[in-house]
PDB file of N, CA, C and O in Angstrom, chain B, residues numbered from 101:
ATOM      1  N   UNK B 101       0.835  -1.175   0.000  1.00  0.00           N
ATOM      2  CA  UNK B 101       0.000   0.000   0.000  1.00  0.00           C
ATOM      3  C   UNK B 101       0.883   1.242   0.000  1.00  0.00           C
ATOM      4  O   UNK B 101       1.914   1.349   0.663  1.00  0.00           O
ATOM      5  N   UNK B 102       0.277   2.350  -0.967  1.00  0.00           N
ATOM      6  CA  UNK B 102       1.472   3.189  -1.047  1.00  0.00           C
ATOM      7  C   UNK B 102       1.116   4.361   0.207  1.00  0.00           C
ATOM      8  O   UNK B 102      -0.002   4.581   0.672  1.00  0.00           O
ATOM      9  N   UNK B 103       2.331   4.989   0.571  1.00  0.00           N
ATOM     10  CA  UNK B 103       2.056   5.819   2.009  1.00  0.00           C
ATOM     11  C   UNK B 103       0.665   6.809   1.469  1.00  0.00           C
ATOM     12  O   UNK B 103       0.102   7.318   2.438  1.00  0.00           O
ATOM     13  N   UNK B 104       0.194   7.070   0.478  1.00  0.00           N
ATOM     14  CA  UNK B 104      -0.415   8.400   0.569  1.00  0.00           C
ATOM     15  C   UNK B 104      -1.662   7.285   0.339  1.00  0.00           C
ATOM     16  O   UNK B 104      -2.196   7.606  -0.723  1.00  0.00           O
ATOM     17  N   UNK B 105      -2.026   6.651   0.643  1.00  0.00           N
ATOM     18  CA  UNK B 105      -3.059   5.781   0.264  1.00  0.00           C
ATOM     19  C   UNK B 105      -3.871   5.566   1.688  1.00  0.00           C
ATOM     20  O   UNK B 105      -3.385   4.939   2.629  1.00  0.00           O
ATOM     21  N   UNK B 106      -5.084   6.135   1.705  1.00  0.00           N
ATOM     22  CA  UNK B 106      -6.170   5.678   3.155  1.00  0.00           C
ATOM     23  C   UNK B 106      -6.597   4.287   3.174  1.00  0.00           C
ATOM     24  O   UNK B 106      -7.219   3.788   2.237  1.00  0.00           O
ATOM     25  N   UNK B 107      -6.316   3.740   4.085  1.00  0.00           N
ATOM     26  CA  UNK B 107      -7.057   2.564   4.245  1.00  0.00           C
ATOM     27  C   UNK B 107      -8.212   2.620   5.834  1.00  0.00           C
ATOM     28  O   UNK B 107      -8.152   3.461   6.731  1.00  0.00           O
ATOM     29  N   UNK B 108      -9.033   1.613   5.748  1.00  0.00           N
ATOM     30  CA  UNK B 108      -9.634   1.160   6.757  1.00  0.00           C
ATOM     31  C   UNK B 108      -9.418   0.816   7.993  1.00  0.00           C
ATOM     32  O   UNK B 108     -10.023  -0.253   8.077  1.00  0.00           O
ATOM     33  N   UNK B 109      -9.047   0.982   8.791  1.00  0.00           N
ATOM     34  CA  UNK B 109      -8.231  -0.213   9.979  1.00  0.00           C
ATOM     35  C   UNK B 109      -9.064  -0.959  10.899  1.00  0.00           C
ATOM     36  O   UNK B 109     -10.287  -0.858  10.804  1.00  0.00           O
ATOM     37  N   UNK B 110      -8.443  -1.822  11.926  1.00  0.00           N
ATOM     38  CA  UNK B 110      -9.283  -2.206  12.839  1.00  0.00           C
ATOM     39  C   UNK B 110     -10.078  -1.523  13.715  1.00  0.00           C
ATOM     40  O   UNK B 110      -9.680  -0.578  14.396  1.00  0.00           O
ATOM     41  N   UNK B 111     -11.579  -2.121  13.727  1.00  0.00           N
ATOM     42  CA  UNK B 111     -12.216  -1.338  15.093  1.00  0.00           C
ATOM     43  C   UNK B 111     -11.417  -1.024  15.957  1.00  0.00           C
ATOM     44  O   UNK B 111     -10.723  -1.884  16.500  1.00  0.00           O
ATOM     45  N   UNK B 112     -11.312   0.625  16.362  1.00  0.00           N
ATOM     46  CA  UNK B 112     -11.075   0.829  17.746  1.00  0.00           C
ATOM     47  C   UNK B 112     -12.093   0.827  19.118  1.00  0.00           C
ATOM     48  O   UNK B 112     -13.050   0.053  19.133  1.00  0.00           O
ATOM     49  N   UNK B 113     -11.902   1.486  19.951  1.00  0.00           N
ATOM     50  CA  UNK B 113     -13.026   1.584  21.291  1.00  0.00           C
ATOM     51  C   UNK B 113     -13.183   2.944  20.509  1.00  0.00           C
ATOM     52  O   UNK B 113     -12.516   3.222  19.513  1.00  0.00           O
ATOM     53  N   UNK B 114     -13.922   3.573  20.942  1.00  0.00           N
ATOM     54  CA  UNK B 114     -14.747   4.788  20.265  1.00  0.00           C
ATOM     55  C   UNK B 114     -13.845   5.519  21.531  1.00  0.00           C
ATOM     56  O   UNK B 114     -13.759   5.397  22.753  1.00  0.00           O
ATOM     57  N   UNK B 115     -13.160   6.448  20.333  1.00  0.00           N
ATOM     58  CA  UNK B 115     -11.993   7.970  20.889  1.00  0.00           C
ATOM     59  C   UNK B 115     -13.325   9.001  22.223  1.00  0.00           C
ATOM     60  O   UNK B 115     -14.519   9.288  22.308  1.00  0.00           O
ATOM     61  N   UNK B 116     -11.910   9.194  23.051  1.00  0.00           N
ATOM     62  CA  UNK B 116     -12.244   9.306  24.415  1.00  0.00           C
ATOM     63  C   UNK B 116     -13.696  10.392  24.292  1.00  0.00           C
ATOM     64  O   UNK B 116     -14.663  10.330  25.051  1.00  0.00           O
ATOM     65  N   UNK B 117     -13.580  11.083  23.467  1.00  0.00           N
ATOM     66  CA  UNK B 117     -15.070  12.086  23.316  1.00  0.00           C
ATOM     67  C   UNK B 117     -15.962  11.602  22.563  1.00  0.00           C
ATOM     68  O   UNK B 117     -16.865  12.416  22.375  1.00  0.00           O
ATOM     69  N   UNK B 118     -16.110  10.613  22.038  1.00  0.00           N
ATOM     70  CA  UNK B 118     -17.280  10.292  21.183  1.00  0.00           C
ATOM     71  C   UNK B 118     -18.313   9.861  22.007  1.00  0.00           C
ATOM     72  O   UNK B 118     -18.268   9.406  23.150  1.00  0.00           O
ATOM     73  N   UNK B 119     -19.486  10.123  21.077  1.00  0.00           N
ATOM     74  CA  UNK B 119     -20.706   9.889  21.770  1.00  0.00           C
ATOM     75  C   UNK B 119     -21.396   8.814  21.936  1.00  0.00           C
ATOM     76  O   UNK B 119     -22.351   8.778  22.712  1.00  0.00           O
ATOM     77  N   UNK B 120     -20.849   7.395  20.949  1.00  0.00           N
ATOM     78  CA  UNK B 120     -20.806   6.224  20.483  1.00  0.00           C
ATOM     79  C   UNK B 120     -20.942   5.318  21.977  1.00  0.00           C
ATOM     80  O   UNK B 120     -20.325   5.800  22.927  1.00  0.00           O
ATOM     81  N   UNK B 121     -21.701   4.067  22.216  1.00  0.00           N
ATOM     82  CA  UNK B 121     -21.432   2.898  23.112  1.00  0.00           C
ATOM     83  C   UNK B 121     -21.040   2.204  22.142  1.00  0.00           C
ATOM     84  O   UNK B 121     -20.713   1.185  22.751  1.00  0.00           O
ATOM     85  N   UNK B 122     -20.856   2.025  21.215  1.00  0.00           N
ATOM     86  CA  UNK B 122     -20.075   0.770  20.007  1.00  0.00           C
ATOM     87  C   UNK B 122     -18.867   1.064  19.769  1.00  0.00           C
ATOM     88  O   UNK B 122     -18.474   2.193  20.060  1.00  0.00           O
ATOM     89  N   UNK B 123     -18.040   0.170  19.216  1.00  0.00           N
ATOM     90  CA  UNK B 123     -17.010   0.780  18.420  1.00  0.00           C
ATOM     91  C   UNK B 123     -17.282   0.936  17.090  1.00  0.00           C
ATOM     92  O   UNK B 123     -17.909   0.024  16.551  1.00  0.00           O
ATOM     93  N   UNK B 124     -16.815   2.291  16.150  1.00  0.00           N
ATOM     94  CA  UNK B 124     -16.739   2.830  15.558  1.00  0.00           C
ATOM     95  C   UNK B 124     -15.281   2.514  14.625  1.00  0.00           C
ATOM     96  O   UNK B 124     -14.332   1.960  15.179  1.00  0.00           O
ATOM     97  N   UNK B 125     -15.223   2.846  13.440  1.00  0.00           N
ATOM     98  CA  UNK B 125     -14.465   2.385  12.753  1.00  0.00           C
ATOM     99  C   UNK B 125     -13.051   3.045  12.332  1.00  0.00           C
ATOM    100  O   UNK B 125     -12.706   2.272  11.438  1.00  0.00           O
ATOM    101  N   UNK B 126     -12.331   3.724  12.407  1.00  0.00           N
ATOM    102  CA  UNK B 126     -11.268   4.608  12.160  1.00  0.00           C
ATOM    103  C   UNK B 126     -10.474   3.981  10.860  1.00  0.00           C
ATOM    104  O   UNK B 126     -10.073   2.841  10.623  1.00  0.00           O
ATOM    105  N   UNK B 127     -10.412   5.380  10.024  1.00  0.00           N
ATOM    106  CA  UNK B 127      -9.494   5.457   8.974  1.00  0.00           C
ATOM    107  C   UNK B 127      -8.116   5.373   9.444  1.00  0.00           C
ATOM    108  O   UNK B 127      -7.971   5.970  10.510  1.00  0.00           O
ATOM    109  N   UNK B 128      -7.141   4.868   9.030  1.00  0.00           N
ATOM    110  CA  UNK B 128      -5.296   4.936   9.185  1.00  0.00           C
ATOM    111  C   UNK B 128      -5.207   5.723   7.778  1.00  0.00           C
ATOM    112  O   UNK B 128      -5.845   5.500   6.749  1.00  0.00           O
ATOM    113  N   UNK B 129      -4.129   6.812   8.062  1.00  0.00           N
ATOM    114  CA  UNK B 129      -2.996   7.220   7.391  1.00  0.00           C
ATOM    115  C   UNK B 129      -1.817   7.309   7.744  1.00  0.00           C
ATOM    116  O   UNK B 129      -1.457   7.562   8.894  1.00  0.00           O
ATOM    117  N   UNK B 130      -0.782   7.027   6.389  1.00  0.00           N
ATOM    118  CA  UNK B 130       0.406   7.149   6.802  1.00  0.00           C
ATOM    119  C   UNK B 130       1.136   8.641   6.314  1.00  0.00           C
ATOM    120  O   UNK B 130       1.114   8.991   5.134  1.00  0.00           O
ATOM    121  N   UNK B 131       1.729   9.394   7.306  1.00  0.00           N
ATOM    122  CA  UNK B 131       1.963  10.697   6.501  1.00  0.00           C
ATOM    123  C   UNK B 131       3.293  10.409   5.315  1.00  0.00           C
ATOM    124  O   UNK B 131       4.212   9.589   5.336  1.00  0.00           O
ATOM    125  N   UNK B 132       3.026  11.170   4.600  1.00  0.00           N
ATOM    126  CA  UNK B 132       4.008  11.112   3.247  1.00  0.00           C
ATOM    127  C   UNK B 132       5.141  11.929   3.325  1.00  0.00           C
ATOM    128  O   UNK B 132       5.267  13.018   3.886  1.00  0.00           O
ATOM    129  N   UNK B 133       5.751  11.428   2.845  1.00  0.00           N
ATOM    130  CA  UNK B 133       7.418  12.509   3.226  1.00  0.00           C
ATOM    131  C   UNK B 133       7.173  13.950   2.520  1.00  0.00           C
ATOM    132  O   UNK B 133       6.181  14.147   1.818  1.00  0.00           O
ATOM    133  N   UNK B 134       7.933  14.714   2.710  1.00  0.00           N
ATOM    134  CA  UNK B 134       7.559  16.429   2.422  1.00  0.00           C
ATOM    135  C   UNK B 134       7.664  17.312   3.651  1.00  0.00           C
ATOM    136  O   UNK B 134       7.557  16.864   4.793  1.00  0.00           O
ATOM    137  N   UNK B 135       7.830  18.305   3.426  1.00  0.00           N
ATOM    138  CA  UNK B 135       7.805  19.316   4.384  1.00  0.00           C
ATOM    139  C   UNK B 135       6.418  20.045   4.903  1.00  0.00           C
ATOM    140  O   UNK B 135       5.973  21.003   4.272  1.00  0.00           O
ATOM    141  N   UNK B 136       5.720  19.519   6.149  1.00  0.00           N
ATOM    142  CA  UNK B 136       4.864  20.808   6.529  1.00  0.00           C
ATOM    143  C   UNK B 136       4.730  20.980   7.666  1.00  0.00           C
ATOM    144  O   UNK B 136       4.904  20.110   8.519  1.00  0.00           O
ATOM    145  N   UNK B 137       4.363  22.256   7.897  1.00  0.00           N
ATOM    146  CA  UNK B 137       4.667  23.073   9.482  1.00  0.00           C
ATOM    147  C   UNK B 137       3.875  22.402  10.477  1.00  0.00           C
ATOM    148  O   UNK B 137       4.050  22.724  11.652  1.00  0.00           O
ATOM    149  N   UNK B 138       2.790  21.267  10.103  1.00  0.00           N
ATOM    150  CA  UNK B 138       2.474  20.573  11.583  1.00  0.00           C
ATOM    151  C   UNK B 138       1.687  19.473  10.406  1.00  0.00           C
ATOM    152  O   UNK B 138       1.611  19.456   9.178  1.00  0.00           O
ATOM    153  N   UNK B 139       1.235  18.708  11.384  1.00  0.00           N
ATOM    154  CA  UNK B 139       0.621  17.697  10.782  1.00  0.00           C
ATOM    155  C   UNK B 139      -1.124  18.293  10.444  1.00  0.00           C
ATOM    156  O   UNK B 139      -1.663  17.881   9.417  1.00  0.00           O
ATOM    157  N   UNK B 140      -1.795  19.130  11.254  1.00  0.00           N
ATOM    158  CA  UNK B 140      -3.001  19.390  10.196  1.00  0.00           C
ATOM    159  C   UNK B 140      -2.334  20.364   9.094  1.00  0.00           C
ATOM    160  O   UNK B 140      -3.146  20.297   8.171  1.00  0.00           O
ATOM    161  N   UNK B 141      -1.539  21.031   8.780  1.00  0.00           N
ATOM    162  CA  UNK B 141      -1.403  21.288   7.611  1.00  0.00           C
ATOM    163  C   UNK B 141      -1.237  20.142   6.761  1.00  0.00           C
ATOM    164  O   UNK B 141      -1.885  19.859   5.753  1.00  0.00           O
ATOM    165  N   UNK B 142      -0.398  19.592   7.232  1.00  0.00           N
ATOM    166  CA  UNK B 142      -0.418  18.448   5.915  1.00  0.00           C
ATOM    167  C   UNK B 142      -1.724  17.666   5.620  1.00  0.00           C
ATOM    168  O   UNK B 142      -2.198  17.410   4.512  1.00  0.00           O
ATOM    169  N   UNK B 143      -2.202  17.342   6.835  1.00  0.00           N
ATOM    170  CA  UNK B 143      -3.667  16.852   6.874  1.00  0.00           C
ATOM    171  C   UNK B 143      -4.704  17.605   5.510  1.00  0.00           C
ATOM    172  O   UNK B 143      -5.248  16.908   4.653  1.00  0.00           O
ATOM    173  N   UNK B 144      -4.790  18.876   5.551  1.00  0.00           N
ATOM    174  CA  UNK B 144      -5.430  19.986   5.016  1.00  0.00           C
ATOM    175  C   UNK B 144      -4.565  20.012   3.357  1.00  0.00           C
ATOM    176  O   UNK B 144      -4.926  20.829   2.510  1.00  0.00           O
ATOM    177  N   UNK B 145      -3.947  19.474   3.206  1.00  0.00           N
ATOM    178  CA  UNK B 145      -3.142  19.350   2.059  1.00  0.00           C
ATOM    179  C   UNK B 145      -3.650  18.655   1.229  1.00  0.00           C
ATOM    180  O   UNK B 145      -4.170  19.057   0.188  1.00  0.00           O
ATOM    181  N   UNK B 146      -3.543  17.350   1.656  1.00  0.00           N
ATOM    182  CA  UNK B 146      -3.810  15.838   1.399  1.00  0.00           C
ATOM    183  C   UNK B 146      -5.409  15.689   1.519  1.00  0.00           C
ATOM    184  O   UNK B 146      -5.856  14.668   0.997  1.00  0.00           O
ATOM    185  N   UNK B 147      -6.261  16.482   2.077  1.00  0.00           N
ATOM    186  CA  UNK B 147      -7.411  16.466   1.765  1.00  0.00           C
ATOM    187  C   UNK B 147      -8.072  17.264   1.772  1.00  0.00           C
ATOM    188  O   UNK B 147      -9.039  17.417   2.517  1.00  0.00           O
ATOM    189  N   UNK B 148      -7.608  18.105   0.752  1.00  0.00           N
ATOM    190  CA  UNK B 148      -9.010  19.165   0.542  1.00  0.00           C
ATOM    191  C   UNK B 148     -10.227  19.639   0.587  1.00  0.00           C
ATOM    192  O   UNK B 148     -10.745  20.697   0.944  1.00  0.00           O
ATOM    193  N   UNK B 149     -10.672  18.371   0.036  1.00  0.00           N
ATOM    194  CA  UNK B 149     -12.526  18.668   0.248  1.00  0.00           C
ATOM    195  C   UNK B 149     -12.787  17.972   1.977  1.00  0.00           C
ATOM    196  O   UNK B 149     -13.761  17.353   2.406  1.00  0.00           O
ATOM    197  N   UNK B 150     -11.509  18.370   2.676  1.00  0.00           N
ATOM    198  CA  UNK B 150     -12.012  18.292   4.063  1.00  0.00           C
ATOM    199  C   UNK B 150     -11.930  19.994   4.585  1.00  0.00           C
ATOM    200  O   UNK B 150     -10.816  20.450   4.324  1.00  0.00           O
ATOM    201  N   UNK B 151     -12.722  20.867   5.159  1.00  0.00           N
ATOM    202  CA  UNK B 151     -12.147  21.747   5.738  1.00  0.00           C
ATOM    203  C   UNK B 151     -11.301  21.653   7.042  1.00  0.00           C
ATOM    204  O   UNK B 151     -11.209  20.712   7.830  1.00  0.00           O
ATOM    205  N   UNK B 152     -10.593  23.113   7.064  1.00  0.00           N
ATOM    206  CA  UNK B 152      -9.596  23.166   8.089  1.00  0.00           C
ATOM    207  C   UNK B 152     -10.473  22.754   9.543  1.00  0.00           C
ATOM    208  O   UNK B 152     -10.278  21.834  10.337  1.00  0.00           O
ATOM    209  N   UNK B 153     -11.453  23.779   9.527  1.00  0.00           N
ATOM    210  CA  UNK B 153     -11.999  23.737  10.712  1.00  0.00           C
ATOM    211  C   UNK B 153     -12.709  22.263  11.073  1.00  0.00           C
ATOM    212  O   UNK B 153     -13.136  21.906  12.171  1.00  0.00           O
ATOM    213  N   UNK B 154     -12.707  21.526   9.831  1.00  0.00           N
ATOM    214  CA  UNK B 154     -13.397  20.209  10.570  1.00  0.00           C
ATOM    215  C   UNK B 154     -12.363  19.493  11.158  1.00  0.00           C
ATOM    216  O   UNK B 154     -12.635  18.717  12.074  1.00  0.00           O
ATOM    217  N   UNK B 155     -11.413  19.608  10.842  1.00  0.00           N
ATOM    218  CA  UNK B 155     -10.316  19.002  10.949  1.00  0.00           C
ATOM    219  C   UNK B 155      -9.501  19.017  12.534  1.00  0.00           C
ATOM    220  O   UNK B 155      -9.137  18.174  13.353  1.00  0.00           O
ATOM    221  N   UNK B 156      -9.470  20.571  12.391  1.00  0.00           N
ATOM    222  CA  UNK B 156      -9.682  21.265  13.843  1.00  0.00           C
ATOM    223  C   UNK B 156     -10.637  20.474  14.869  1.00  0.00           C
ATOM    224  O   UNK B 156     -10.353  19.894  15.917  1.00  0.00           O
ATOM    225  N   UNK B 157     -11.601  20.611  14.350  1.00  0.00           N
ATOM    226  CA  UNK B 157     -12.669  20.144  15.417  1.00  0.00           C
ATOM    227  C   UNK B 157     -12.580  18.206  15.340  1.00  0.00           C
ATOM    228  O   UNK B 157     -13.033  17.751  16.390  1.00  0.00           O
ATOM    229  N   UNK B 158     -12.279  17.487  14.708  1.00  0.00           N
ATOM    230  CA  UNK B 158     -11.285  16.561  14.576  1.00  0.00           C
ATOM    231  C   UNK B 158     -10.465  15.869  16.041  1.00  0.00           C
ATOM    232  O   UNK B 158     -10.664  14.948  16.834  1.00  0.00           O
ATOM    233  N   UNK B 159      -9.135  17.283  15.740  1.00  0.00           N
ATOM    234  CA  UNK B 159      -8.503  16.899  17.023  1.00  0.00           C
ATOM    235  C   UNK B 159      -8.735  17.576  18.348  1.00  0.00           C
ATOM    236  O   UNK B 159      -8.143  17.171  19.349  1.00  0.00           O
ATOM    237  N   UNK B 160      -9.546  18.556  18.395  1.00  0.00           N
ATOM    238  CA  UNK B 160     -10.525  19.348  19.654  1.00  0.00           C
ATOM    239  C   UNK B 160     -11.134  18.083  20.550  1.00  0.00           C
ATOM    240  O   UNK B 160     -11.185  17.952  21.773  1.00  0.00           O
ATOM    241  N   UNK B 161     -11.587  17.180  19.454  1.00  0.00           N
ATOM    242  CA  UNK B 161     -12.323  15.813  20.343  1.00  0.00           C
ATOM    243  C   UNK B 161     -11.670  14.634  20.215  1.00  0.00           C
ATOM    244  O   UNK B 161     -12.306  13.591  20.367  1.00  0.00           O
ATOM    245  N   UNK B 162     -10.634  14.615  19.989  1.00  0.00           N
ATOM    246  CA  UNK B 162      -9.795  13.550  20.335  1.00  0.00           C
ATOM    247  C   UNK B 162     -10.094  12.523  19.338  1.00  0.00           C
ATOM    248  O   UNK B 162     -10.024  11.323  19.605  1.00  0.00           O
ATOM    249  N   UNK B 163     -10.442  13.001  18.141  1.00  0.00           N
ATOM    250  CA  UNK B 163     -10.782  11.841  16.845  1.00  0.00           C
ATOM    251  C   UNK B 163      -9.671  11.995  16.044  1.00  0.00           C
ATOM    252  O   UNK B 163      -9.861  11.539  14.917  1.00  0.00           O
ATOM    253  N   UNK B 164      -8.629  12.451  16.211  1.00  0.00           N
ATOM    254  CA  UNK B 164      -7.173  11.849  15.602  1.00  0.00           C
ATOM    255  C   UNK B 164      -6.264  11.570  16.389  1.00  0.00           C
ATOM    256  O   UNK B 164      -5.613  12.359  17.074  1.00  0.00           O
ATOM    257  N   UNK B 165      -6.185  10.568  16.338  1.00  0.00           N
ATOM    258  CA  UNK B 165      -5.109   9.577  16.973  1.00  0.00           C
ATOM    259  C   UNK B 165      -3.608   8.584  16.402  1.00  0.00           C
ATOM    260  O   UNK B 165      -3.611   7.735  15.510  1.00  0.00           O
ATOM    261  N   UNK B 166      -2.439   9.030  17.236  1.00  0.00           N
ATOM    262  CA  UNK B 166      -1.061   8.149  17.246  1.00  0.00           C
ATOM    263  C   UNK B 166      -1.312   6.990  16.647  1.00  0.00           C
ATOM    264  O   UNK B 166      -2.411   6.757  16.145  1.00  0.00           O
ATOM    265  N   UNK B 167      -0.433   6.238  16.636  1.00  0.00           N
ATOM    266  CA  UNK B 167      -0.105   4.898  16.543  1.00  0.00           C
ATOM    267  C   UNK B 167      -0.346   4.108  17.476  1.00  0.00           C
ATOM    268  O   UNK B 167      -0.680   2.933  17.324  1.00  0.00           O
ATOM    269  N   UNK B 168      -0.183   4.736  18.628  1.00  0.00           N
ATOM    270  CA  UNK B 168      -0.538   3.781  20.012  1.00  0.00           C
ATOM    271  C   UNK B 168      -2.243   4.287  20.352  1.00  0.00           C
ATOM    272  O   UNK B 168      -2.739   3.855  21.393  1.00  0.00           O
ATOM    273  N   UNK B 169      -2.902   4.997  19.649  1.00  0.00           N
ATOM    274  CA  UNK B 169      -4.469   5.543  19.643  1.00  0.00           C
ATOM    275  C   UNK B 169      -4.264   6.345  20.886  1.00  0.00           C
ATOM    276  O   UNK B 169      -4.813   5.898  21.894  1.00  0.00           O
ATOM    277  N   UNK B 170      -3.467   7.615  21.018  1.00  0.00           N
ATOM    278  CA  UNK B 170      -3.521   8.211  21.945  1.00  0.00           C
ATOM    279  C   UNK B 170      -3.699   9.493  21.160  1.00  0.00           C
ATOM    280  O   UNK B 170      -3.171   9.693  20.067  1.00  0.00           O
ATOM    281  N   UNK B 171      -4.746  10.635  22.012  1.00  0.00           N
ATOM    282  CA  UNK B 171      -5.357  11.472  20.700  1.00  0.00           C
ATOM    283  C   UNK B 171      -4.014  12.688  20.825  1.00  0.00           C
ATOM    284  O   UNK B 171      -3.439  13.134  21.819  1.00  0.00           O
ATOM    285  N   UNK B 172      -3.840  12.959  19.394  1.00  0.00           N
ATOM    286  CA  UNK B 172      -2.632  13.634  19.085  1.00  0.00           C
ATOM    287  C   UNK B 172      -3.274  15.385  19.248  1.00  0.00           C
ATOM    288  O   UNK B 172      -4.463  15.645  19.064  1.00  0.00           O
ATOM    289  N   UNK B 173      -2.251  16.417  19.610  1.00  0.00           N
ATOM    290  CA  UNK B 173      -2.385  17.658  20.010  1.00  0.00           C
ATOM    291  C   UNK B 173      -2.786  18.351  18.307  1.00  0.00           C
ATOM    292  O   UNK B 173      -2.733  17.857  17.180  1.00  0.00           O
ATOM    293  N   UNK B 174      -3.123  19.490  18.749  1.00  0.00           N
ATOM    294  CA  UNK B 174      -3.535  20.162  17.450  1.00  0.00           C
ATOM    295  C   UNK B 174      -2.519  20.747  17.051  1.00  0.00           C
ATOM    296  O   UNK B 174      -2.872  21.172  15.952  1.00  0.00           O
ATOM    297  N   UNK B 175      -1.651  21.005  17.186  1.00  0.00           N
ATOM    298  CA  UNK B 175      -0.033  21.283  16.985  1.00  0.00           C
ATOM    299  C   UNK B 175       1.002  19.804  16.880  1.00  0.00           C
ATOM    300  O   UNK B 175       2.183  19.868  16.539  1.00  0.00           O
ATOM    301  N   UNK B 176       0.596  19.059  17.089  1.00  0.00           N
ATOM    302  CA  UNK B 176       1.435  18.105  16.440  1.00  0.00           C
ATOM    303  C   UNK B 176       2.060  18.218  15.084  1.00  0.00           C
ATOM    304  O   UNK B 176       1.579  18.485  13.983  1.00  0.00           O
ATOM    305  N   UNK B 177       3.418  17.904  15.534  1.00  0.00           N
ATOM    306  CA  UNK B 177       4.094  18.056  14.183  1.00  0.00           C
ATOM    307  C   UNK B 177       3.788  17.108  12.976  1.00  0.00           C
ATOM    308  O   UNK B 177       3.094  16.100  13.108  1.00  0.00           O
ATOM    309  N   UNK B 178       4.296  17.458  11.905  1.00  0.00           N
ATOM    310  CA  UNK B 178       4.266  15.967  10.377  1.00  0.00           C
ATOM    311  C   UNK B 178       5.479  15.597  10.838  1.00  0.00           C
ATOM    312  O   UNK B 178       6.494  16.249  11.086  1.00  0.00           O
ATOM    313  N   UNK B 179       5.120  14.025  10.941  1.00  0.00           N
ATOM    314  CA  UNK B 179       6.449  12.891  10.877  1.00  0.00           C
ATOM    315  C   UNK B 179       6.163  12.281   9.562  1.00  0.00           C
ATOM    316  O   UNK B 179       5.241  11.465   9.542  1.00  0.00           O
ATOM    317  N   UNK B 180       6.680  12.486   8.652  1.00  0.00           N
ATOM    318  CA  UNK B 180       7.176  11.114   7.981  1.00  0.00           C
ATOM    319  C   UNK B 180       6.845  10.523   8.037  1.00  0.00           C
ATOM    320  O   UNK B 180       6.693  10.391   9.251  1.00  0.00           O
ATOM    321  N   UNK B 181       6.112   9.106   7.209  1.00  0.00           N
ATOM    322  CA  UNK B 181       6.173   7.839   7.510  1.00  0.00           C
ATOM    323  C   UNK B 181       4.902   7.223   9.312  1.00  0.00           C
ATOM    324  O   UNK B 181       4.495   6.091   9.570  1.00  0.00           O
ATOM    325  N   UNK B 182       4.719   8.300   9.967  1.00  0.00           N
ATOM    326  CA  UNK B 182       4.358   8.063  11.200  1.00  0.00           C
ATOM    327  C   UNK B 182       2.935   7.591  10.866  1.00  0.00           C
ATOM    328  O   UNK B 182       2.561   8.176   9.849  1.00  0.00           O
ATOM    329  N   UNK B 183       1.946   6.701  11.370  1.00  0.00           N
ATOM    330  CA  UNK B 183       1.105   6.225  10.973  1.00  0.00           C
ATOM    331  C   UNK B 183      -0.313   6.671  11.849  1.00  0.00           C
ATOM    332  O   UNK B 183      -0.201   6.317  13.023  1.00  0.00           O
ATOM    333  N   UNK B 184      -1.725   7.418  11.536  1.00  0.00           N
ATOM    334  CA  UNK B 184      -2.446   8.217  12.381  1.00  0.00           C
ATOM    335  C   UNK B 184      -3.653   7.602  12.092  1.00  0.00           C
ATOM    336  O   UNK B 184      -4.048   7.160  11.013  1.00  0.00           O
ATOM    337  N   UNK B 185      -4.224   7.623  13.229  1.00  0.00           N
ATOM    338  CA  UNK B 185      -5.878   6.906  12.751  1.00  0.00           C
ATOM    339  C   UNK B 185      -6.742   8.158  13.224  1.00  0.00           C
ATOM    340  O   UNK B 185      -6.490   8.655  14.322  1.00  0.00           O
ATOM    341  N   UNK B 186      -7.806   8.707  12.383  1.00  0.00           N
ATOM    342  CA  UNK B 186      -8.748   9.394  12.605  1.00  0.00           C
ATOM    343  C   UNK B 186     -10.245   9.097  12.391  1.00  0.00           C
ATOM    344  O   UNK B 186     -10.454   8.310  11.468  1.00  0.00           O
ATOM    345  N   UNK B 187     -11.165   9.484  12.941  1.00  0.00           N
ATOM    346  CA  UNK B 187     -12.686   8.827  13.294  1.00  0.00           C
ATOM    347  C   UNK B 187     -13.192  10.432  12.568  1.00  0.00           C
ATOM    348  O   UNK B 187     -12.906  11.620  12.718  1.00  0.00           O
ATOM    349  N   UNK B 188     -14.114   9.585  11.712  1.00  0.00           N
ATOM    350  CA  UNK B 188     -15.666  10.603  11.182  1.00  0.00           C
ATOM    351  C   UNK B 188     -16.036  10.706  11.830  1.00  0.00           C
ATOM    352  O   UNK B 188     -15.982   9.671  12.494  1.00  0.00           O
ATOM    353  N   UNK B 189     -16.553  11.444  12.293  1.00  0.00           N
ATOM    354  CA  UNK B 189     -17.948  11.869  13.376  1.00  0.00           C
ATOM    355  C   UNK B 189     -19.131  11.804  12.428  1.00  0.00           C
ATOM    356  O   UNK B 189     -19.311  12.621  11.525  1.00  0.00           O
ATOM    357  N   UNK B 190     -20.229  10.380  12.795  1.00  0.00           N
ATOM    358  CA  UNK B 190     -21.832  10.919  12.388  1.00  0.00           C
ATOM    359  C   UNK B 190     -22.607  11.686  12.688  1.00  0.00           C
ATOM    360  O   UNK B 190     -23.688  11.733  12.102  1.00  0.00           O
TER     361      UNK B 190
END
């Protein structure tokens, strides 16, 4: 699978703010090499027809998450290669 490619991943437990008693399904990405000043920029790059502010509001509720599913800061930097799971909100 190539890094800029979304896939599906395993059910997680539904991220610490969701409103969910089920688990819910989370997208994985892997960030792509390149330069950007934090990881929602690159986020906001790589997907356009997402807005900033949803995106924002995203990691406000703890629906983007590490590798270890621990919810990442809104200033988190772009790593490379680092692998992020984020939850739609219905």
């Amino acid at each position: 699978m190539s890094p800029h490619t979304r896939s599906a991943s395993p059910k997680f437990p539904p991220a610490p703010s969701a409103s969910h008693s089920v688990a819910i399904k989370a997208s994985t990405w892997v960030q792509p090499q390149g330069y950007w000043p934090c990881l929602l920029a690159s986020l906001c790059h790589h997907f356009p027809a997402i807005s900033p502010a949803v995106w924002r509001s995203r990691f406000e509720r703890n629906l983007v998450l590490d590798a270890h599913q621990q919810p990442l800061p809104l200033d988190a930097p772009h790593q490379p290669g680092a692998r992020i799971h984020y939850f739609r909100p219905c």
